[in-house]
N, C-alpha and C positions, 0 to 999 in steps of 0.2 A: 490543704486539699490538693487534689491530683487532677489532669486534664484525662487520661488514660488509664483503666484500668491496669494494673501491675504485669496480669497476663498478657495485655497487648504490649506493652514494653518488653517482656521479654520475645515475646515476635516479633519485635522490632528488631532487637536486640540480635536473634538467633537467623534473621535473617540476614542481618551487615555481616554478621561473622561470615557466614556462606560465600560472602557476596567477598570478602577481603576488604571493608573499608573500614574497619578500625584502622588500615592501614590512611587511611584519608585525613584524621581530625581535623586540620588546619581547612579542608576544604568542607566538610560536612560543619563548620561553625561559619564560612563566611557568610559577611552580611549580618554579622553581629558585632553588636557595642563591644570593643578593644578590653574595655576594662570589665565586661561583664563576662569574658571571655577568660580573664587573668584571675578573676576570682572561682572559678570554677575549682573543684578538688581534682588534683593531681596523682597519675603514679603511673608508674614506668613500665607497665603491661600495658600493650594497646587493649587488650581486647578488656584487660579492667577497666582503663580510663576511658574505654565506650560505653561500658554501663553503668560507671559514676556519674558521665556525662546527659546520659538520657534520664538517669531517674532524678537528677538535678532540671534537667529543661521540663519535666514532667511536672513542677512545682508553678502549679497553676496562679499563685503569687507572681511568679518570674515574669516581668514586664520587662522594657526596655525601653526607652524615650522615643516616641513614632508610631507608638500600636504594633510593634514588632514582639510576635509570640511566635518563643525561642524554639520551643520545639516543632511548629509547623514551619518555620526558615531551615531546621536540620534534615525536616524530614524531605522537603522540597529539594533540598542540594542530594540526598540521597537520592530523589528521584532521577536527577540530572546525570549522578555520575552514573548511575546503574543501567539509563538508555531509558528515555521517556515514552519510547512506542514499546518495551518488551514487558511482558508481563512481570519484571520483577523490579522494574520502574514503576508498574503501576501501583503495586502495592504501597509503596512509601508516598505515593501522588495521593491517593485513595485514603491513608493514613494522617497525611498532610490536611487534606479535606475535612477531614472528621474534626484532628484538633481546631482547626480555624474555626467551624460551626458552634466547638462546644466554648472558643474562646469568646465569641459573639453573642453567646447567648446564655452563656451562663453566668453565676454569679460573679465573676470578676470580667471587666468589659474588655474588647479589643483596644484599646485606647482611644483617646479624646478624638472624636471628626471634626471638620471647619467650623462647625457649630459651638466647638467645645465642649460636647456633655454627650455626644450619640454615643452610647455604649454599643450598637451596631456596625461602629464604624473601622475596619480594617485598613491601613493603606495598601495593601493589595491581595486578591483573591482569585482565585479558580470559580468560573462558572459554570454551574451546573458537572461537567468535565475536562481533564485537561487537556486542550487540543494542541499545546505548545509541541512544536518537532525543535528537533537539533539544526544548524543552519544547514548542515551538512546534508539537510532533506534537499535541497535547491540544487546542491553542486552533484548530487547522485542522479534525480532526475534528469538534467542536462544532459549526463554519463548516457543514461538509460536514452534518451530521445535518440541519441545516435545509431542508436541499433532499431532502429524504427523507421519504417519507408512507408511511401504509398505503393501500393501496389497493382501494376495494370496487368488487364489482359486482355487480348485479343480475344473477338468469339469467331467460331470458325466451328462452320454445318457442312460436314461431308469433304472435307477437306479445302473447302473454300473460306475465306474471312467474309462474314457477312457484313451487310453494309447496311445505310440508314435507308428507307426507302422515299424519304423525302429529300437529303442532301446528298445521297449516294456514298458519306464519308463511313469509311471500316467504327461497327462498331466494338465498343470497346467498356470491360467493365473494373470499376475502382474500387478500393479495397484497402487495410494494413497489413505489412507485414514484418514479420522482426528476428532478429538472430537469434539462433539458438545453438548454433557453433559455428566457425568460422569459415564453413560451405554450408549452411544449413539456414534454411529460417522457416518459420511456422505461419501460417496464415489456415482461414476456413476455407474447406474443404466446396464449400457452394460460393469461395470467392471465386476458383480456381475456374468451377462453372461456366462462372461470369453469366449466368442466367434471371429474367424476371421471375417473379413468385409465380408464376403462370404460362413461362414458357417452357417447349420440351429441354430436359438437359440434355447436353451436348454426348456424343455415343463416347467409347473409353478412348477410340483413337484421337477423334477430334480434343479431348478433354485434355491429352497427351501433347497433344501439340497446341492445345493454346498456353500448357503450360511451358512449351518450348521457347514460344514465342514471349513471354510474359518477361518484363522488367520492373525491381525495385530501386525506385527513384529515393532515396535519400537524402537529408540536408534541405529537403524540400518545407522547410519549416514558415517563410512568409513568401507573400507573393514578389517574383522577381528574384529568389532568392538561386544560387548557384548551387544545380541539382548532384550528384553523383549516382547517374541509372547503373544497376548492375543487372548482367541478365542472366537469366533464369535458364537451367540446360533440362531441367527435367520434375519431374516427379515421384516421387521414392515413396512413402506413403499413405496412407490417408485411411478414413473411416467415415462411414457418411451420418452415422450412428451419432458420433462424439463430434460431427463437423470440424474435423483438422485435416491439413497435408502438410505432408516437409517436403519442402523444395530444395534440391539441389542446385548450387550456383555453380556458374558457370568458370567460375573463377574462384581461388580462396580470397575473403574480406579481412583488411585487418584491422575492423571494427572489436570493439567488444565484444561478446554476445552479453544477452541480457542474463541474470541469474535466476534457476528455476529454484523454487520453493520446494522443500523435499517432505517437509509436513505438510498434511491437507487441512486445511482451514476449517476449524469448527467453530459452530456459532452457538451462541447463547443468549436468549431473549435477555437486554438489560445491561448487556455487555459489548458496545457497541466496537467493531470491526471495521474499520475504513480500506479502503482501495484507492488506487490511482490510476487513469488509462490516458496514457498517449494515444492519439488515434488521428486520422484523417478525414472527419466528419465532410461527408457530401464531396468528399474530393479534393476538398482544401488543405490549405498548409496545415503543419502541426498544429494541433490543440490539446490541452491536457486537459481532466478531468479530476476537480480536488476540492470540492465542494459541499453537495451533496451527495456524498460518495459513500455512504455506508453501506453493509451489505443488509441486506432483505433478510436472506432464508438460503440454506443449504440443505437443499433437499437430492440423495442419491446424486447423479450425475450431474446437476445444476446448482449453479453458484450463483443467486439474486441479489441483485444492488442497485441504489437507488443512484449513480453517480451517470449523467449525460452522454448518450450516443447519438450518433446519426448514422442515416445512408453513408457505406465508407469506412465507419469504423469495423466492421467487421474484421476479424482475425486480429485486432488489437490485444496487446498484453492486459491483462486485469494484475494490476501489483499491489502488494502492502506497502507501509510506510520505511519500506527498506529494500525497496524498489525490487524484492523478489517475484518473479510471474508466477501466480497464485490461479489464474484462469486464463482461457482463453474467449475472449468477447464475440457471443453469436450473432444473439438478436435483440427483441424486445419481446415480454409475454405478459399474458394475463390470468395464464394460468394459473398463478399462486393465489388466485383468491383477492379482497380486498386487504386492503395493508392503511397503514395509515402510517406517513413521515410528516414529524414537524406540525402535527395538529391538522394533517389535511391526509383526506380517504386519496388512495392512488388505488386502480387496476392493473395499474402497468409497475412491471418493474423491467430491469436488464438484466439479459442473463448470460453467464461464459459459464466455458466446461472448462471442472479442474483441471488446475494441469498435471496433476497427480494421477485422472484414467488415461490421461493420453501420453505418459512417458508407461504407463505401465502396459499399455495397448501397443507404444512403441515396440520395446523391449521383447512382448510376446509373440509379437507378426515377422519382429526383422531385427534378432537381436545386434548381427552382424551391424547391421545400420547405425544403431542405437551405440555401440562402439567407438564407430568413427564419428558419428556426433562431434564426441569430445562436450557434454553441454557442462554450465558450471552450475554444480547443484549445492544447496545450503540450506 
């Protein structure tokens, strides 16, 4: 008997060819028994000795001492070489999954558990889905946090900075903001404001000069932490529609900029989408956002996700698990209707605009701008 129909093996099959990992064997076998490995059949075409190899792992007999079923260990190392967040990772994770399930539960068991006899029993499995990332998630993110600031700005009515009317001290409103080339960074266009949901916004000149006045403080990651403010010479442009502005710096950074995403994000009920947001919640140091972080609903100009904001975060990056900027983080709504995450009815989701209208709203209003950018697209 077979784990897999024939047809899915050769999707297996037709998919490593694609992919170049018959060039792999030695790695798409490890984590297999040495000598279950040496008896396998041989021959000196890779792309034969891939599908000797799979329709031999396919042999639903093929045990191994451990509960190790051989072809969910190949399909899993295929997942890994392939990139565990891209969609062609998924498919051998997805593949991997299936065989484990039919190992478990069909007539031949996963191997002996501590009990001795659980034919349920796996020593290792994928729940529900894979969430595993590459380490390499950790050391990009840190990359990414760098090009990530809080960002202030002064409010200023008529040409004056206004003040508190209780402590007299200049007020002032907080925000993120992040590079998007190396004079350039992105934040919303109602940080720029710096207004309450209920006060008048500020006219074009004053708007002009608080963003004159506005600094991104950076490296501002824990309290106490040693800042590097850069300051802000202007405002180039903006949309009030799409909530962005790019800001001109006053100086070039020579931070990274973060990498924009060049395809727009489509969703599919069942297929879940994760994001990540660096941000500056309520004004505090860095915080990142990597939890419950999947996306809601994309609908036209709006990008919904269930992943943590506060006052502050606004203008923060929305990224994938490849730290591409995928949206730009507005607000909070309720507009999508109820939703349910995790067994529980929510109202509220969070929502950023792609950033796929607002490079193309770029590009229309100010190509010239959109030029000197320089941003890094992928």
């Amino acid at each position: 008997m077979t784990l897999l129909a024939y047809e899915q093996i050769e999707a297996i099959y037709e998919k490593a060819l694609r992919q170049g990992l018959q060039t792999h064997r030695e790695v798409l076998l490890g984590g297999l028994d040495v000598q279950f490995v040496a008896m396998l059949p041989q021959n000196a075409v890779p792309g034969a000795q891939l599908l000797l190899d799979l329709t031999r792992l396919n042999d639903e007999e093929e045990r191994i001492l451990g509960g190790v079923v051989p072809l969910y260990r190949w399909l899993r190392n295929a997942a890994l070489l392939s990139g565990p967040e891209t969609n062609r990772g998924r498919f051998f994770a997805d593949m991997a999954e299936r065989v484990a399930r039919l190992a478990a539960t069909g007539s031949a068991g996963g191997g002996e558990g501590p009990s001795g006899g659980d034919d349920d029993y796996l020593p290792e499995r994928i729940i529900f889905r894979d969430d595993m990332l590459p380490i390499r998630f950790l050391a990009r993110a840190l990359e990414t946090a760098r090009a990530i600031g809080r960002l202030v700005v002064p409010q200023i009515e008529s040409g004056t900075p206004r003040c508190s009317p209780s402590s007299g001290e200049p007020l002032k409103g907080y925000a993120t903001a992040w590079l998007i080339g190396q004079r350039h960074a992105v934040t919303n266009l109602h940080a720029v404001r710096a207004r309450g949901q209920y006060d008048t916004p500020p006219s074009e000149l004053d708007l002009q000069g608080q963003a004159a006045l506005a600094v991104i403080e950076f490296d501002y990651d824990e309290e106490g932490a040693t800042q590097s403010a850069v300051r802000v010479a202007r405002l180039v442009c903006s949309d009030g529609e799409l909530d962005y502005a790019v800001l001109e710096l006053a100086e070039p950074n020579d931070r990274l900029p973060l990498i924009v995403r060049s395809e727009a994000v489509t969703f599919t009920e069942g297929e879940p989408f994760a994001v990540n947001i660096i941000q500056h919640p309520a004004a505090l140091p860095k915080f990142i956002a990597l939890r419950n972080n999947l996306v809601a609903a994309v609908r036209g100009r709006d990008l919904a996700y269930y992943a943590d904001t506060d006052g502050g975060s606004s203008g923060a990056p929305v990224c994938d698990d490849l730290w591409r900027v995928v949206a730009l983080h507005r607000e909070a709504s309720r507009r999508f209707g109820r939703l349910n995450f995790q067994g529980k009815d929510t109202a509220w989701v969070n929502v950023g605009t792609p950033i796929a209208a607002i490079v193309a709203d770029i590009k229309t209003k100010d190509p010239t701008l959109w030029a000197s950018i320089g941003a890094r697209m992928d």
